[in-house]
Structure formats: structure tokens, C-alpha cells
DRENDO-1510 file (C-alpha; in Angstrom, 1 decimal, always signed):
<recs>
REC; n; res; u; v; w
REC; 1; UNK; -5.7; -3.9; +12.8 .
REC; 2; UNK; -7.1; -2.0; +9.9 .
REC; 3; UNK; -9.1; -3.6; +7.4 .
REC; 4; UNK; -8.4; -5.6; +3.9 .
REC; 5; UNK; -7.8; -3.6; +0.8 .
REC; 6; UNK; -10.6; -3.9; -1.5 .
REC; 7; UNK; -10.7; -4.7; -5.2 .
REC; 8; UNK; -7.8; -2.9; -6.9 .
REC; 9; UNK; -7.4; -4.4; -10.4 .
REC; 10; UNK; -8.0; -7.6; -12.5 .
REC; 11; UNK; -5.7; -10.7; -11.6 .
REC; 12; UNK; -5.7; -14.5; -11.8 .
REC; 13; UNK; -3.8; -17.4; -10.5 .
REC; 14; UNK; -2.2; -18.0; -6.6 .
REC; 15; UNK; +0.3; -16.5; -5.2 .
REC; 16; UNK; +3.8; -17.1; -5.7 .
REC; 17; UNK; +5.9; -19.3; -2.9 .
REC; 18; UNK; +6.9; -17.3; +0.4 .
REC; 19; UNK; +9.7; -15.4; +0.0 .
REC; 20; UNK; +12.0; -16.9; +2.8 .
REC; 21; UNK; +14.9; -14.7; +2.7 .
REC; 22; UNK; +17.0; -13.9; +5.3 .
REC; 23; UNK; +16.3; -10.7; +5.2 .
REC; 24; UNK; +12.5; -10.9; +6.1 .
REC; 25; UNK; +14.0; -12.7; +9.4 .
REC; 26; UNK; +15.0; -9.9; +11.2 .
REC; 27; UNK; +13.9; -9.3; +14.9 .
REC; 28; UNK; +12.2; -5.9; +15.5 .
REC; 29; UNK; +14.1; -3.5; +17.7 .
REC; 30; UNK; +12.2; -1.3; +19.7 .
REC; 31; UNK; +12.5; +2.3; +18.6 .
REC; 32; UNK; +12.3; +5.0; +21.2 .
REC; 33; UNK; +8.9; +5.8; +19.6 .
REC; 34; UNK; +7.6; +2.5; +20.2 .
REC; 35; UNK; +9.1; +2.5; +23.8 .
REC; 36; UNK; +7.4; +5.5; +24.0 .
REC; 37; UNK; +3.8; +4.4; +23.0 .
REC; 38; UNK; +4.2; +1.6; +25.2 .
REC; 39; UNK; +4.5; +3.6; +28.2 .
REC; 40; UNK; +8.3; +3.1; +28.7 .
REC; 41; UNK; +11.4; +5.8; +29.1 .
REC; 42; UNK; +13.7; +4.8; +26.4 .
REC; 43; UNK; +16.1; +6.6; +28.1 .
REC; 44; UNK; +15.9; +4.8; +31.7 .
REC; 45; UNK; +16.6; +6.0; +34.9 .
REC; 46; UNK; +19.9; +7.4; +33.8 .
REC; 47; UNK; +18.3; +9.7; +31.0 .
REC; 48; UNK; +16.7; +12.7; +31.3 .
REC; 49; UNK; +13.2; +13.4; +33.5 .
REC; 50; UNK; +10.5; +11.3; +31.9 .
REC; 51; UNK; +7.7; +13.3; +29.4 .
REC; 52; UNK; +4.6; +13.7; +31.5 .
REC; 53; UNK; +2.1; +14.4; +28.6 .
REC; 54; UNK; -0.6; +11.6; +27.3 .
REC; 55; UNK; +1.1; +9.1; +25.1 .
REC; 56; UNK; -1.2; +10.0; +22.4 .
REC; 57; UNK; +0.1; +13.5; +22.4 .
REC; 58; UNK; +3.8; +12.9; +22.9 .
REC; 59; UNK; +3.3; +10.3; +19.9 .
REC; 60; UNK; +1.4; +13.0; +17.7 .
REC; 61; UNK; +4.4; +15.6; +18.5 .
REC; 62; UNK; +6.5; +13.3; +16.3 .
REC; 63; UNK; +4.6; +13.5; +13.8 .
REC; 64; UNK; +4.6; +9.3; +12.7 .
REC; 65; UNK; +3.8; +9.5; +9.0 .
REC; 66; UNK; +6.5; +12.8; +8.2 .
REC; 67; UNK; +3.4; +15.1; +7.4 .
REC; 68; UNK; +1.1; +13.0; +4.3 .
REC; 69; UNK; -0.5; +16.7; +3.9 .
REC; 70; UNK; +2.4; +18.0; +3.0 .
REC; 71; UNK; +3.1; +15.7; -0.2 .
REC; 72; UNK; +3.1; +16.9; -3.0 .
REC; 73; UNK; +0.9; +15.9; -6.4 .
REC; 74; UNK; +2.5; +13.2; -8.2 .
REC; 75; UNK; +2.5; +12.8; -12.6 .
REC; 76; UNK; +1.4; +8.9; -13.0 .
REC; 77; UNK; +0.2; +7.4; -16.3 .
REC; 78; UNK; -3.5; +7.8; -15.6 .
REC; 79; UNK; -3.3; +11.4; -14.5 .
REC; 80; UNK; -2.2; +13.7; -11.8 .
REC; 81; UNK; -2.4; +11.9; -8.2 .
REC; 82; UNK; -2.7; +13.7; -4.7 .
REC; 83; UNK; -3.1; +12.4; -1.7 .
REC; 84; UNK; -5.8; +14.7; +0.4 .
REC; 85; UNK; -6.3; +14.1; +4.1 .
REC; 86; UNK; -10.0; +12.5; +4.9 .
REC; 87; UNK; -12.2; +15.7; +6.3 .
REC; 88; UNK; -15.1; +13.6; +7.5 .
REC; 89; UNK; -17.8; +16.6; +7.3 .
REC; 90; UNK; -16.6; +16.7; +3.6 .
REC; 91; UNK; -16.1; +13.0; +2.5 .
REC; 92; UNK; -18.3; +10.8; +4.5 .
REC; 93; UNK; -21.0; +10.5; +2.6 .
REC; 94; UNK; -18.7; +9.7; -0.8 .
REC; 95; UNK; -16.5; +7.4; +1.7 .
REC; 96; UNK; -20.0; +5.3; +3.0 .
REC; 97; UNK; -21.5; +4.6; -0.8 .
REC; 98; UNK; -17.5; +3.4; -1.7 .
REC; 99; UNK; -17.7; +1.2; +1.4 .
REC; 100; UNK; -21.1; -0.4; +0.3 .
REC; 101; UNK; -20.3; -1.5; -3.1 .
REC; 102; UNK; -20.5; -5.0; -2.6 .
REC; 103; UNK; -16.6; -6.0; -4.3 .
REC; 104; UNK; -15.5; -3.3; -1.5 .
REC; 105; UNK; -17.4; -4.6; +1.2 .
REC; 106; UNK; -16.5; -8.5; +1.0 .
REC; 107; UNK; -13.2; -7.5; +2.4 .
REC; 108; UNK; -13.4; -4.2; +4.4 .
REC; 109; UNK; -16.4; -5.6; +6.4 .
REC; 110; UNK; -17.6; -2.1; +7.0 .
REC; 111; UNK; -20.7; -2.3; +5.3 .
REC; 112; UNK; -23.8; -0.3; +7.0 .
REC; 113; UNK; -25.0; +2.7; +7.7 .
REC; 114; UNK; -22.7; +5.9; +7.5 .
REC; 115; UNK; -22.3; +5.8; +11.3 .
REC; 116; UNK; -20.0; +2.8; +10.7 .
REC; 117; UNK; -17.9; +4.3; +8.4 .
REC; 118; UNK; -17.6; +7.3; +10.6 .
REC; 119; UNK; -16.8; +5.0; +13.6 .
REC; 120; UNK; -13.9; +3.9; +11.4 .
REC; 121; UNK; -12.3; +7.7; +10.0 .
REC; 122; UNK; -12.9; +8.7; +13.4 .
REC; 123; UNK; -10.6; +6.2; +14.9 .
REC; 124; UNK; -7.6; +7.3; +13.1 .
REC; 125; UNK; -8.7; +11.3; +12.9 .
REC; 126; UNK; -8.7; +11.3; +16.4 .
REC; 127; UNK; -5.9; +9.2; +17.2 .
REC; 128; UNK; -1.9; +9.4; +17.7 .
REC; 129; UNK; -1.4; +9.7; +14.0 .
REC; 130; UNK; +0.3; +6.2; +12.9 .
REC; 131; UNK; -3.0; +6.1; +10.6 .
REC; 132; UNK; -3.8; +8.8; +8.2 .
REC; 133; UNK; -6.5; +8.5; +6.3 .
REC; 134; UNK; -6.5; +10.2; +2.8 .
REC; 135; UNK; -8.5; +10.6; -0.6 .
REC; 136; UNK; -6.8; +9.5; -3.5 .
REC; 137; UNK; -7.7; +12.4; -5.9 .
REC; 138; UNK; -7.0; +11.5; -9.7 .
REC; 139; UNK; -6.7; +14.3; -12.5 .
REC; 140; UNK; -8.9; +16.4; -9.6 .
REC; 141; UNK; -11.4; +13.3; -9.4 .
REC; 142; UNK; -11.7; +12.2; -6.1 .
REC; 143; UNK; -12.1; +7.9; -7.0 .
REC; 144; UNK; -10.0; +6.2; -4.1 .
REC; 145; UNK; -9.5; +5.9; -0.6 .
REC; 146; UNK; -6.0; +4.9; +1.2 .
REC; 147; UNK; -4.4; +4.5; +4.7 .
REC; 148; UNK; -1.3; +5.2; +5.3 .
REC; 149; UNK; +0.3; +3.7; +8.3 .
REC; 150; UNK; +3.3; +2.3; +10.7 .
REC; 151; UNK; +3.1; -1.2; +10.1 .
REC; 152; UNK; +5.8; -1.4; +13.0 .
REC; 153; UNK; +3.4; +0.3; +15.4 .
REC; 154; UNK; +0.4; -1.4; +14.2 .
REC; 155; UNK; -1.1; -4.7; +15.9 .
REC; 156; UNK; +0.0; -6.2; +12.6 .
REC; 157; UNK; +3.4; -6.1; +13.8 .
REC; 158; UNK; +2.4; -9.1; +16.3 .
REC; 159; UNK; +2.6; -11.1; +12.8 .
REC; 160; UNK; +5.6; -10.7; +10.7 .
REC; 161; UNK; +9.3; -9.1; +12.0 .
REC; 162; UNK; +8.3; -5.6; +11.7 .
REC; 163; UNK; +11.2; -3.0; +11.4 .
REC; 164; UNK; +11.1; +0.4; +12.6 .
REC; 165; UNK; +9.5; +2.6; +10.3 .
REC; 166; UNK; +7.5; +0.2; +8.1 .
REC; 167; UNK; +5.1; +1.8; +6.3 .
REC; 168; UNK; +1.9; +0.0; +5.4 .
REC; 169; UNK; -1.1; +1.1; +3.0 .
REC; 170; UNK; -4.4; +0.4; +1.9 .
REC; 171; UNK; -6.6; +1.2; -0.6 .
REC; 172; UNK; -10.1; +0.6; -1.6 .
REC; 173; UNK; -10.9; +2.0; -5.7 .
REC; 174; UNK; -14.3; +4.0; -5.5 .
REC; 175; UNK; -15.8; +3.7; -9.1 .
REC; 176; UNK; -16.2; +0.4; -11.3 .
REC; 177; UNK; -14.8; +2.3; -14.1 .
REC; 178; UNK; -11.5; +2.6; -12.2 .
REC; 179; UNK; -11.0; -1.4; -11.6 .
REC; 180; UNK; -9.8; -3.7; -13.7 .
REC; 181; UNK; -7.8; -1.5; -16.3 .
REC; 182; UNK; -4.3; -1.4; -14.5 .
REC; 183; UNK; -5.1; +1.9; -12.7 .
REC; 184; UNK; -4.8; +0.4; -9.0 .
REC; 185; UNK; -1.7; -1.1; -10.1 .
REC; 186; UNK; -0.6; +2.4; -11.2 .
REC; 187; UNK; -1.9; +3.9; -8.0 .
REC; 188; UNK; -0.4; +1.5; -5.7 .
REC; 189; UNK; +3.1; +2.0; -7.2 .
REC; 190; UNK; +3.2; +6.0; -7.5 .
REC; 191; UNK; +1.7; +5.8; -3.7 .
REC; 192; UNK; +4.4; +3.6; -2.6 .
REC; 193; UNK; +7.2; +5.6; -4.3 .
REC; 194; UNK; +5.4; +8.7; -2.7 .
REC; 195; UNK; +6.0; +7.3; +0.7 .
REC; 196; UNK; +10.0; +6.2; +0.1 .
REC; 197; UNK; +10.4; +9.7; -1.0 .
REC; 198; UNK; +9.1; +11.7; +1.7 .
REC; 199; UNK; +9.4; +9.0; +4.3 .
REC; 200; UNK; +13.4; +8.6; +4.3 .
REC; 201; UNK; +13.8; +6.4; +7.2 .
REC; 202; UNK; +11.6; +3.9; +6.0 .
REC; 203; UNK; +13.4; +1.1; +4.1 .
REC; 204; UNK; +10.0; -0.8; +3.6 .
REC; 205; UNK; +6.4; -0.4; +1.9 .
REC; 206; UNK; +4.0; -3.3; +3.5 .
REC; 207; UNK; +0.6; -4.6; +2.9 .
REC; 208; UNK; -1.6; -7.1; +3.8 .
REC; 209; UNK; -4.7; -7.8; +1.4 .
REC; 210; UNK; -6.6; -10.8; +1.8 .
REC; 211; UNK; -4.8; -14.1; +0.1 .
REC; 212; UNK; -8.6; -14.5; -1.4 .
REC; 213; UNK; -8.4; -11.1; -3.3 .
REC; 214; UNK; -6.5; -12.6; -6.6 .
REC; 215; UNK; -6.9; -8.8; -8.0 .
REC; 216; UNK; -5.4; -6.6; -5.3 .
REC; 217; UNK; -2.7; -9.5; -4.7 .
REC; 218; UNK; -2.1; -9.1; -8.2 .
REC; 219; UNK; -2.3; -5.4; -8.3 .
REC; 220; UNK; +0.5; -4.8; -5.7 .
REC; 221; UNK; +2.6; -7.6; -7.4 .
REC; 222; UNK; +2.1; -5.6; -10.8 .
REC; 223; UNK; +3.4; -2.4; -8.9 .
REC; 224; UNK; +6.4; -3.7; -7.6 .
REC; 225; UNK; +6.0; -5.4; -4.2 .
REC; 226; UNK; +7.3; -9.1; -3.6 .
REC; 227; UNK; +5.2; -11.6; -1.8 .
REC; 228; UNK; +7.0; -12.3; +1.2 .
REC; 229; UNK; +5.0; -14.3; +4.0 .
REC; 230; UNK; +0.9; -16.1; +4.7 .
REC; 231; UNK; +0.1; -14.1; +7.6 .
REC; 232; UNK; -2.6; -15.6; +9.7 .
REC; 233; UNK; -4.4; -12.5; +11.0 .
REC; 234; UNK; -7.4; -12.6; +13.5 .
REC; 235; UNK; -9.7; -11.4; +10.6 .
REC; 236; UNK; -7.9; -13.1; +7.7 .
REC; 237; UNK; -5.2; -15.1; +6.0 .
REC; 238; UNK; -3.2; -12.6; +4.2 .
REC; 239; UNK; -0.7; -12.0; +1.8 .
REC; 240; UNK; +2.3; -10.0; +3.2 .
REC; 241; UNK; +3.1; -7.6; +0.3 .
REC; 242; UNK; +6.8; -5.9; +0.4 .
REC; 243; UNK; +8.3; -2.9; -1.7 .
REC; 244; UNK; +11.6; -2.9; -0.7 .
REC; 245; UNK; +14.0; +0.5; -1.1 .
REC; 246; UNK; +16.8; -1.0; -2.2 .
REC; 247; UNK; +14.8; -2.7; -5.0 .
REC; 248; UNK; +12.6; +0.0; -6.2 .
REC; 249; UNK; +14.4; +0.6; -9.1 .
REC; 250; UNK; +14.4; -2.8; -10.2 .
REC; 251; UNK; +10.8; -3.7; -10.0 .
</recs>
């Protein structure tokens, strides 16, 4: 399961009650894709001859996250936003001091030298593509980091009634000079709406932060999610954080 998000923006007081709507009760049905990750032919013996390549590559073919290199820029109240995928020769070093900070590391746990960090990037670069990881570059100022993933083909989905194509993200803000002034809350909304847009089967934006980060559960409040669910994780008791389609326009 990938890691907390890190301090996003100034907040106080609990979280609201659990959202316990029917609508956060549905069971997950198993995509083809998932079938497909699994090992199993989601056509059966009756469909066609099974794919013989590696899992990894068949689920790579698909392309999971509809191409986050391909998004285009976005206009947001603090500047010009683009999501740039993670080249670890070029962003390591910027990616391991971000990690350090001490508000960062209290959550991601990643803390060390930048082997660790590494350890982590590479895990995703090299794997089936449900997890891209990307700089968040701001008016061309590289100042946060995100992952964008399938919730619904993540271990989280062992937690909360996934749905296919949930979409879940993180983000950690590099500088102090970015927290606390409403920019993650800005962030987190434009990066959400960027991933209904180009992401059209996805009916759902989720995250997970830490019930004892007040500021990032208060950030992704701010932006337009709904708290829907304590999630007792294996690293954490977390806050499951929903932007809904349907809703968007309303929150």
C-alpha cells in the first residue's frame, strides 16, 4: 500500500462522522483487468486462447492510468500546474531532501538515505503502471510530488468497496513556503478534476491520509472530497477521502 500523504495545508478540528450512504456499500466487481492481474481468463474456457505474456506486461498494454504524461497543464489560482512523470536520474536528489523534512517524514515513513527513496520510485517506475509517480510543477517550479493510482487494484482495496476504476492520489508539498496558505487545497482539487477529465471511466477520486494529519484531512475536505469511512490500514488508521463525479460541480 503506498504511503500517507504528507502535510498539505493548515486545518483544525476532527473529522466529520462517516459518511454511511448507500452508495459507499457497493460490492466490487471484478473487472477483466483485475481478473487479469490476478492470473485469471476473464473470458473462461469458452472465450478466446488465454494471453501468454507476463501479467505485468499484459497489464502495462492497457495502459491503467489513461496516459498521466499526456495531460495537459492546468490554469489554477496559484499558477499554472502540470503534472510531469518522476525521471529518477533527474529528480531523486529534490525527491530525497522533500522526503526528509521532518512534517513529510512523520507520515511517509521514508526517511533515509536517497537509496530509500529510490527503493520507493523504483517500485512503481518499474512496475505494471497502476502507480505513476509524477512532479507537481507550479508556474514551472517544481514544489510537489503525487501518485496517481488504481485504488481498485491497489492492496487498499482489501479495505473499503473499491469500484472499478477508482482513482486514488497522494501528494506530499516540497517547500514550507507552499503549506499552510490554501495552495495544497488548490492542488488537490485541480489534480482531482484533472483525473475525472482524462480518466472517463472513473466515477471516483479516493485518498487515504492519516486520520492524525488534521491539515491534509482538511485540505482534501477544502477541495471537494467527502469523508466517507475510518479505514484501519496495516500502517495507519486513515481517513477515506471521496470526490465523487456526480458531485464535482457541487463541491
Amino acid at each position: 500500500m503506498a504511503p500517507a500523504d504528507a502535510y498539505t495545508d493548515a486545518g483544525t478540528g476532527p473529522a466529520p462522522p462517516a459518511d454511511t450512504g448507500a452508495e459507499d456499500t457497493l460490492d466490487l466487481e471484478l473487472s477483466e483487468e483485475l481478473l487479469a492481474l490476478f492470473g485469471e481468463d476473464p473470458q473462461g474456457d469458452a472465450g478466446e486462447a488465454a494471453d501468454t505474456r507476463p501479467m505485468a506486461s499484459r497489464a502495462a498494454s492497457s495502459d491503467l492510468l489513461d496516459h498521466p504524461a499526456d495531460w495537459r497543464p492546468v490554469t489554477t489560482p496559484a499558477g499554472v500546474l502540470q503534472l510531469v512523470p518522476v525521471r529518477l536520474e533527474r529528480d531523486l536528489a529534490v525527491l530525497s531532501r522533500w522526503i526528509n523534512d521532518p512534517a513529510v517524514a512523520a507520515f511517509w515513513e521514508l526517511s533515509g538515505p536517497e537509496a530509500v527513496t529510490a527503493a520507493h520510485l523504483r517500485a512503481q517506475l518499474n512496475g505494471d503502471g497502476r502507480s505513476v509517480p509524477c512532479l507537481g510543477v507550479l508556474a514551472g517550479v517544481p514544489m510537489s510530488y503525487w501518485e496517481i493510482y488504481r485504488a481498485d487494484l491497489d492492496p487498499l482495496a482489501r479495505h473499503y468497496p473499491a469500484r472499478p476504476h477508482d482513482t486514488g492520489i497522494h501528494l506530499l508539498i516540497g517547500g514550507v513556503n507552499n503549506r499552510g496558505r490554501g495552495v495544497g487545497t488548490t492542488l488537490l482539487r485541480a489534480v482531482a478534476d484533472l483525473v475525472l477529465d482524462n480518466r472517463p471511466r472513473c466515477a471516483r477520486v479516493v485518498a487515504e491520509p492519516d486520520l492524525r494529519n488534521t491539515p491534509s484531512v482538511s485540505a482534501f475536505l477544502s477541495a471537494g472530497f467527502r469523508f466517507s469511512a475510518e479505514l484501519e490500514l496495516p500502517d495507519k488508521r486513515a481517513a477515506l477521502m471521496v470526490r465523487d463525479r456526480t458531485h464535482r460541480a457541487q463541491l
